[in-house]
N, C-alpha and C positions, 0 to 999 in steps of 0.2 A: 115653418115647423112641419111642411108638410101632410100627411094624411097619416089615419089614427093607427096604421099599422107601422108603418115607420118610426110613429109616436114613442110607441110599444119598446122600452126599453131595463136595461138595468141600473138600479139605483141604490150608490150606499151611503148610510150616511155616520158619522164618526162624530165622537165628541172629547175631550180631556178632563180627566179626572181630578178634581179638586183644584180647579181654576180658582173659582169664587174667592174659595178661603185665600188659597195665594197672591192673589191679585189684595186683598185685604192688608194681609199681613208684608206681602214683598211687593210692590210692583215688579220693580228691578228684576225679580226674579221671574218671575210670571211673564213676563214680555221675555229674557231669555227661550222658556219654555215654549211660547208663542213661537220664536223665530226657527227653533229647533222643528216643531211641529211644520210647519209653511216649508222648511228647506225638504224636510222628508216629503210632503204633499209634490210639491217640483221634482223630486227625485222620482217618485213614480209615474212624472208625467214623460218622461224621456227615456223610459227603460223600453226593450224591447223583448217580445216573447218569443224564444224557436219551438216551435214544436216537433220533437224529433224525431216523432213516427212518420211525421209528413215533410217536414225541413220546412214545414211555412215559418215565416218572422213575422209577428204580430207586433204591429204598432201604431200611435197616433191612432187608438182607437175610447179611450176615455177624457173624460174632460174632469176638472176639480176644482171646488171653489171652496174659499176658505172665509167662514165669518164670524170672528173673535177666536174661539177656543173649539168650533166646528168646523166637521170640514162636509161637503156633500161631491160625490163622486159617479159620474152617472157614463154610458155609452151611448157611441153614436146610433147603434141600432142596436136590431135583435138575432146576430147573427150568429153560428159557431164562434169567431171570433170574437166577438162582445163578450160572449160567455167565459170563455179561456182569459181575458185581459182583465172582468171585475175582477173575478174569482184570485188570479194570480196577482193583480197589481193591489188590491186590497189588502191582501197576505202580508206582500212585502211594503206597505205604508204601515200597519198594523206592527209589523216586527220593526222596521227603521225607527218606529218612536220609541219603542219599548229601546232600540240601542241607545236612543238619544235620551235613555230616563222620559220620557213620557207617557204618560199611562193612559192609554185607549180602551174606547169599547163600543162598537159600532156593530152595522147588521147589515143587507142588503136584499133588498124586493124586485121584484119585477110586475113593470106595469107600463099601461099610459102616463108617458111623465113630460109635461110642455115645458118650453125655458126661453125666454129672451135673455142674451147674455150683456148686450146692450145695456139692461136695465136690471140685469140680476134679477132677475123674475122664474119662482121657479115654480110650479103645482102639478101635482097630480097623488095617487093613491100609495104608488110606491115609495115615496116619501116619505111619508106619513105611516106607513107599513115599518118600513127600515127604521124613523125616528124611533116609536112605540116595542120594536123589538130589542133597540138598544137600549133603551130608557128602564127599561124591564128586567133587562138581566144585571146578577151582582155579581160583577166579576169584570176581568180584563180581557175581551175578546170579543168573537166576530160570530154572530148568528145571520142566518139566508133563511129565506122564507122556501115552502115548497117548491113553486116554482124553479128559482133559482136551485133548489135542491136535482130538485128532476133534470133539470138539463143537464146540471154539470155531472151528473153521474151515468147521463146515457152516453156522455161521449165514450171511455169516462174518463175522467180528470182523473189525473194519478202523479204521485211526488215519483222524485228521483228512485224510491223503490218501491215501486210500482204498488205503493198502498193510497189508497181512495185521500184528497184532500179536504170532500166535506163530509164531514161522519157525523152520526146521533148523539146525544150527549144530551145529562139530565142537568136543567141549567139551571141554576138558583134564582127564583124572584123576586120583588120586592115585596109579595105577598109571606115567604118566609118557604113558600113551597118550591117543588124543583118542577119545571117545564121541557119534558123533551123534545128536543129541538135538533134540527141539523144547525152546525157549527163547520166552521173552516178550521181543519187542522193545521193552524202554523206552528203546534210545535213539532210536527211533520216536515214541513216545506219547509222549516228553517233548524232541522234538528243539529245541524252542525254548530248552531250557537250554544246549547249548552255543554258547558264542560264538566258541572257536577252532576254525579253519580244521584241517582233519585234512589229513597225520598228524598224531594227539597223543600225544607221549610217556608211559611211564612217569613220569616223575616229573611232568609237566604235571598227569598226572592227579591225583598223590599227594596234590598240595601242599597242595589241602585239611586232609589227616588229617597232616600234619607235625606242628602244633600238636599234637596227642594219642601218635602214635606214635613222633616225632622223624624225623630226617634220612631221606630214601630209603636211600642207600648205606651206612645203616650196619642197616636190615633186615635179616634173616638170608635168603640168597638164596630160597627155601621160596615168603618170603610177599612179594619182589620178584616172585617169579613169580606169585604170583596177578592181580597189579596189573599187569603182560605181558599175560599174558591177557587179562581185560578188555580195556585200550586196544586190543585185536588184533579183540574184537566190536564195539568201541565205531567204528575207526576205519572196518571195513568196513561198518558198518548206516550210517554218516554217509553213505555215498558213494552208495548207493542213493537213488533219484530218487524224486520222488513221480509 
């Protein structure tokens, strides 16, 4: 593992939304979702990053372990490129479920973080940082702690037009209040997937995960509000100009 500054890493961690209940009601179906989620988790293990100011190729630079309906996502160090690879390989696991109907909401910290992979062993503060940030917000999406805020904005990290990928945003809690927070803009880095014209409703958005959850209006209002939320980030990052 090293010494504690090597130790010193980035860490996200992701979880799927309304497993429980699925796994209840469908197996069948829930393991589908399960398989969907695992194929995107591998899909951003073999992606590679150019960066085109510099023409570096960033890759084989994160690692990611998937346990039930979580997934945790961490770097080999703490370097410019750790930072470029959460940041971007996150984005794009985050949007590949949303393709695949899977509903995410994850965070990522930065810290001393130890792992035997041997033994699936994993602790440290950013963990536990990343779990508590996601656990916290009501909604579909990706919060970063300071830290991680700060690096990736001195580089600075910039989408295809040249606007910032993690931006502020007031982020609903489970206390009922809003927490401003840096947030990773995927609907930025991935604006080419939507096709409708905003505003986009709540159930606009749903209709995806109908097939697995069933009907909008008959969701327990709880988790109608999470999917408010969202369309609420979704529709104001559309409006923003390149």
């Amino acid at each position: 593992m090293g010494n504690q500054q090597i130790d010193e890493r980035f860490v996200g961690f992701f979880d799927m939304l309304g497993m429980s209940e699925m796994s209840l009601q469908d197996p069948g179906v829930a393991w589908g979702a399960l398989s969907d989620l695992a194929a995107a988790k591998d899909r951003i293990l073999n992606l590679e990053i150019k960066i085109l100011r510099t023409n570096e190729v960033i890759r084989d630079r994160v690692r990611a372990f998937m346990f039930s309906d979580s997934i945790v996502v961490f770097t080999k160090s703490n370097q410019l490129a750790d930072t470029y690879a959460i940041v971007i390989l996150c984005s794009e696991l985050f949007s590949s479920a949303l393709h695949a109907c899977v509903p995410l909401r994850g965070a990522i910290a930065y810290g001393r973080f130890l792992f035997n992979i041997e033994q699936n062993l994993f602790a440290g503060p950013p963990l536990v940082s990343a779990y508590r940030l996601s656990e916290d917000a009501q909604w579909l999406g990706i919060r970063v702690d300071n830290v991680v805020a700060k690096k990736a904005n001195a580089i600075p990290l910039l989408s295809e037009r040249n606007n910032p990928v993690i931006v502020d945003f007031e982020v609903p809690t489970k206390s009922g209040g809003l927490a401003k927070s840096a947030v990773i803009d995927w609907v930025e880095t991935h604006r080419n997937n939507f096709t409708v014209q905003p505003p986009l409703t709540a159930e606009q958005f749903y209709e995806a995960f109908k097939s697995m959850f069933g009907s909008y209006t008959e969701l327990p209002v709880s988790v109608q509000n999470k999917y408010e939320n969202t369309v609420a980030f979704v529709n104001e990052r559309l409006l923003v100009t390149g």
